[in-house]
N, C-alpha and C positions, 0 to 999 in steps of 0.2 A: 504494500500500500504506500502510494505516497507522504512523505512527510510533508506537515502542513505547521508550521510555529502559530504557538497562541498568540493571542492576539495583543497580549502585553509586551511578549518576544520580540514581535514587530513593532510597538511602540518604541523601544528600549534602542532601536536598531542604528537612532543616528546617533550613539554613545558608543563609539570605539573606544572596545576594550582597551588597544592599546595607548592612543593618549591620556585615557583615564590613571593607567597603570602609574605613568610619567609622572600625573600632577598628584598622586599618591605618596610616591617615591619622596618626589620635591617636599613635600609639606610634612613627611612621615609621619602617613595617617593612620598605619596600621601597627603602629610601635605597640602600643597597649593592650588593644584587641584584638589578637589574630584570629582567633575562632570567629569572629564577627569581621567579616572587612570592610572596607570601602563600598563595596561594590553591591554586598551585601545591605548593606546600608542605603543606598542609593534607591534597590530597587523597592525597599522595605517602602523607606520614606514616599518614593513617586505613588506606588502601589495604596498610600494610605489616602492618596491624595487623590486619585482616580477613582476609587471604591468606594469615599464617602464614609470610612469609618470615623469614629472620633477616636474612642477609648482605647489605651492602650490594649486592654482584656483582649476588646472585641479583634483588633486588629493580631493578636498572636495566634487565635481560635481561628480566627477565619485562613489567617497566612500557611500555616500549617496541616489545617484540612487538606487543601491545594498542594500538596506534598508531592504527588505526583508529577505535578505540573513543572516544576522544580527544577529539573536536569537539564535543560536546555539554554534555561536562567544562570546557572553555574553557582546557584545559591543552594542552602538548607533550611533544615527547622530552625525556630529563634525559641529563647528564651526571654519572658518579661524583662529581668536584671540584667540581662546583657543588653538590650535595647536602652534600658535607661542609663548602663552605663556608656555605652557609645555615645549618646544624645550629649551627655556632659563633658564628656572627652575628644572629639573628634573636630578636626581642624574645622573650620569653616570655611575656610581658603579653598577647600577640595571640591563643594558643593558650589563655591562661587564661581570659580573659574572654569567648572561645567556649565553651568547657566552660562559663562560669557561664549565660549566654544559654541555651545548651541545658536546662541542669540546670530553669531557670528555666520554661521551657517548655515541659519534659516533668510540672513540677511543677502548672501550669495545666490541664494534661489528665485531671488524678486527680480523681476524684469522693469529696472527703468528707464529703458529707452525715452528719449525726448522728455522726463518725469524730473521737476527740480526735487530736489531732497529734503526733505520736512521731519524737524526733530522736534516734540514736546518733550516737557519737562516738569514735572510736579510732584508733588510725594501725596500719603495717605495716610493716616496714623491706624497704629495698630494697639486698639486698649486692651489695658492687661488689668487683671482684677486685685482683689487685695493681697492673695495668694503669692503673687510674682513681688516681691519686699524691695528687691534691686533697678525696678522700675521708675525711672522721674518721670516728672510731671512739669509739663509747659505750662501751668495755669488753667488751659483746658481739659487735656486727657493726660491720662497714663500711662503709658505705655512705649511703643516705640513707632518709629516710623520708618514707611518702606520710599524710598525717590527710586523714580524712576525715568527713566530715559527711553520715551518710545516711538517709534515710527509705524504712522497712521496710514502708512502707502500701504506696508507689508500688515498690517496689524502684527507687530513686531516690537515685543520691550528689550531692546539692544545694551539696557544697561541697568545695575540697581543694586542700590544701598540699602541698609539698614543702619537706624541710628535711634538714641534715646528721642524722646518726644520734644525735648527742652533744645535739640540742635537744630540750628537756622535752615532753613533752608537752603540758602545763597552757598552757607559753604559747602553742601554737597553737590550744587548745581555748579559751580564751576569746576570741580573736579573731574567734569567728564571731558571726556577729546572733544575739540572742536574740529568740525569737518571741514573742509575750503567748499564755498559753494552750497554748505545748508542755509534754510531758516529757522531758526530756535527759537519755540511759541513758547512763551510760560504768565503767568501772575506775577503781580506788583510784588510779588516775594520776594522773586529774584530780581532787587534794585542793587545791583554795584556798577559806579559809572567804572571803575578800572577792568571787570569782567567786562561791559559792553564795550570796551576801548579794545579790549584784546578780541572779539568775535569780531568787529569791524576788520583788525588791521589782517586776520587769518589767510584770507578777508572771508566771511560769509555773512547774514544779517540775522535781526531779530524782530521781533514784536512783541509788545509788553505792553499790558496797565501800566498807568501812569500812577508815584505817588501821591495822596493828597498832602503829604510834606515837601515835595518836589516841587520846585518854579521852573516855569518856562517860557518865555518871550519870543514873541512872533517877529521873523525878520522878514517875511515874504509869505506872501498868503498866495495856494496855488491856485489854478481853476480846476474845479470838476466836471470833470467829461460826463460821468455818472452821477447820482447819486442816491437812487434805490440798490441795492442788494436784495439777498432773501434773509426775510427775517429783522433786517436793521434801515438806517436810514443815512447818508451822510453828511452831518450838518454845517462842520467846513474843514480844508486840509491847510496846513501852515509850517513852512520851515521853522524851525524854533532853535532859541541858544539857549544853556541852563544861563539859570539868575545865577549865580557864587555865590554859595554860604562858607564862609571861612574858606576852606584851604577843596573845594569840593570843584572838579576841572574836569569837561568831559568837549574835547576838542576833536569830536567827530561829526560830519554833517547829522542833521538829526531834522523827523517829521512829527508834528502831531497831528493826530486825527481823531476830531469827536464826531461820534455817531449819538442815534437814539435808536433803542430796541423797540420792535411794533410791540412791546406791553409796558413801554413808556420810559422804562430806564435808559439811562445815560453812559458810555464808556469815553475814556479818555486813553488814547495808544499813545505808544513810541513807539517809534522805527526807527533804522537808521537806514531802508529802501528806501533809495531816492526815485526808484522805477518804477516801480508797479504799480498801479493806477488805486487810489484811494478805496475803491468798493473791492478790491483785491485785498488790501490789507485785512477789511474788517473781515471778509471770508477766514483767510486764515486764523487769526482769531476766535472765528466760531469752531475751527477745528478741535481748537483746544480742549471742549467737551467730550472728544474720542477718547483723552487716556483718560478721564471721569470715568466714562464705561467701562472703559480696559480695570479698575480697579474694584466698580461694580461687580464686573461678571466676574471676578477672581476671588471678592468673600462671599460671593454668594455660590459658587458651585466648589470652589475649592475651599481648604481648611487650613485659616487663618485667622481662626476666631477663638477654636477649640485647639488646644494644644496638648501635646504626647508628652511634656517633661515642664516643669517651674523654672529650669535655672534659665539664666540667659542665651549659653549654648543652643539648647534643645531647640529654644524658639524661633532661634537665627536661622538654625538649620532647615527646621520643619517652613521657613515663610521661603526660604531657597530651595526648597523643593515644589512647592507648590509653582514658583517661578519655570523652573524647569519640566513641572509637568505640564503648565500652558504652551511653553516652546513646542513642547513632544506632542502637544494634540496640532497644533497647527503644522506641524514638517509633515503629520502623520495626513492631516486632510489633505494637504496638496500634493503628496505624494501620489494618494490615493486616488486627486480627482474626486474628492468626495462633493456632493453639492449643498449636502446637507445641514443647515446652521451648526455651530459649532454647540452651541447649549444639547441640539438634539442629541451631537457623539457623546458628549461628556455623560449625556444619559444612560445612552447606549452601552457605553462600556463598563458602568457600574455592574449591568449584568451579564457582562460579558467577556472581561479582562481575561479569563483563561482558556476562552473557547476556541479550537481550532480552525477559523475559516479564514479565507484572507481578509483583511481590513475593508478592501473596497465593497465587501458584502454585509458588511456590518448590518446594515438596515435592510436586510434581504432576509426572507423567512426561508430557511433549511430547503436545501434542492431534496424531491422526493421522489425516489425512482417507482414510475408506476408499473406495472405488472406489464409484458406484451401484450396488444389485442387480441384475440382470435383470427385466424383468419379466415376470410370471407368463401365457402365455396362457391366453385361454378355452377348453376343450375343445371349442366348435362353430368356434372360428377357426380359418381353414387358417393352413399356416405354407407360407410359399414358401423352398426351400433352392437357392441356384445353386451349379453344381461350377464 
């Protein structure tokens, strides 16, 4: 009989073994736990993420049932205490730098012929309860937060931190590469004129809210060629210089543009596109509610709310996995040509992560071989009947 890999096997499929082995090696992640690997780990983690478990209990009861399934995976049976001791012990760096390899990889697969390059930028917080003791707190929540870096072409998160809840924004927003020739859409969070001096001279641009601490003086008011869009309106476009408050110097050409949204609110942008025509900006802008959903659809069908361990480790690991089993659903739909929303696979393979068919039948009900027909006689042939 043919061999057919389940269909987590195929999920698992763009995580070569052997780079993984590499960024193992480098971090030695297996110094502590050898009975328990990396890799073991990896699938455990992805596996709890796609399945919809919460609890640890549930998630060793169910993993181990699936024992069978097992051999192809290159894993075994787990124990509770070995899981929570990996959770506490095991680098983070091994988990990250798969997530970037993927990211990186899924990023290669996008076709952008004639497509400018479009990078959002925003974080999400992640609250933690009274339980987690080593958690701060911004004033608002508790807990930590995820930044991320994502491109809305590929629906694609190409980058992402974790950080307590109390760290700025700004400083994990400039941390990431600038590309020559993107645009970088974010919120008035990330205000640093010395970040937007350095995305100018790379050279690529931005777009951003404007602070209402922030001054800015019109040197040239432009005309609008447009000034409907969908959804906003454009009420006037203007070169502008910052005002200087003490020692504050941002000596790149710079636009503002204020709109009014058709349910009556008001935004005020920066740019430093001197090109693109004013109702092109505010579009971009509206983009920026894509990674909103990208963080939407990530704690509502994955597990980033319910955690497998207290300490800090455990949780770093478990939101970086969840990270990488969104990568692994999307290489897995375009792989597959699937056409199917992505919420419906994520459904799908809750019930289905071990089952042997190809991916691309996922939402196909079991092929059933029917019996052969009879065949027809001729009406000059006799038929012989024995009692």
């Amino acid at each position: 009989m043919r061999y057919c890999d389940s269909i987590f096997g195929r999920l698992l499929e763009p995580i070569d073994r052997r780079w993984f082995e590499r960024i193992v090696e480098r971090h030695d992640g297996d110094a502590y736990i050898k009975e328990f690997t990396s890799w073991d780990h990896l699938c455990l983690l992805v596996y709890a993420q796609l399945s919809g478990i919460e609890g640890l209990r549930g998630l060793v009861a169910t993993w181990n049932a699936n024992a069978h399934h097992h051999y192809h995976l290159g894993v075994g049976d787990i124990a509770r205490s070995t899981i929570s001791d990996a959770n506490a012990r095991r680098p983070i760096a091994i988990f990250k730098e798969t997530f970037s390899i993927l990211s990186t990889h899924a990023s290669r697969q996008i076709r952008r012929e004639g497509d400018h390059m479009l990078r959002l930028i925003d974080s999400t917080p992640v609250p933690l309860g009274e339980l987690f003791g080593w958690a701060k707190s911004n004033g608002r929540i508790r807990g930590l937060k995820l930044h991320t870096l994502y491109d809305p072409q590929g629906d694609n998160p190409i980058g992402a931190e974790i950080t307590h809840a109390n760290v700025n924004d700004i400083e994990i927003g400039e941390s990431f590469p600038i590309e020559p020739g993107a645009t970088y859409v974010m919120d008035k969070a990330y205000c640093k004129y010395t970040w937007w001096t350095a995305i100018h001279d790379t050279p690529a641009t931005f777009v951003t809210r404007q602070k209402t601490s922030s001054r800015f003086r019109a040197v040239r008011w432009r005309k609008l060629e447009q000034v409907r869009g969908e959804g906003f309106t454009i009420i006037d476009d203007a070169e502008v210089r910052l005002v200087s408050k003490g020692d504050s110097k941002l000596a790149i050409p710079m636009r503002r543009i204020r709109l009014r949204r058709d349910d009556g609110g008001k935004l005020t942008l920066l740019t430093n596109d001197m090109t693109r025509a004013a109702v092109a900006i505010g579009a971009l802008y509206k983009l920026r509610w894509q990674i909103e959903l990208l963080f939407r659809w990530i704690k509502q069908h994955l597990k980033i709310r319910s955690f497998l361990g207290r300490n800090d480790n455990a949780v770093c690991l478990q939101i970086l996995a969840a990270m990488i089993a969104y990568v692994l659903l999307r290489l897995a739909a375009r792989a597959s040509r699937l056409t199917i929303p992505l919420i419906r696979l994520a459904d799908m393979l809750k019930a289905r992560l071990f089952m042997r068919l190809p991916l691309e039948k996922i939402d196909k009900p079991p092929d059933v071989h029917t019996s052969r027909p009879k065949p027809k006689h001729s009406p000059d042939q006799w038929e012989f009947c024995y009692a």
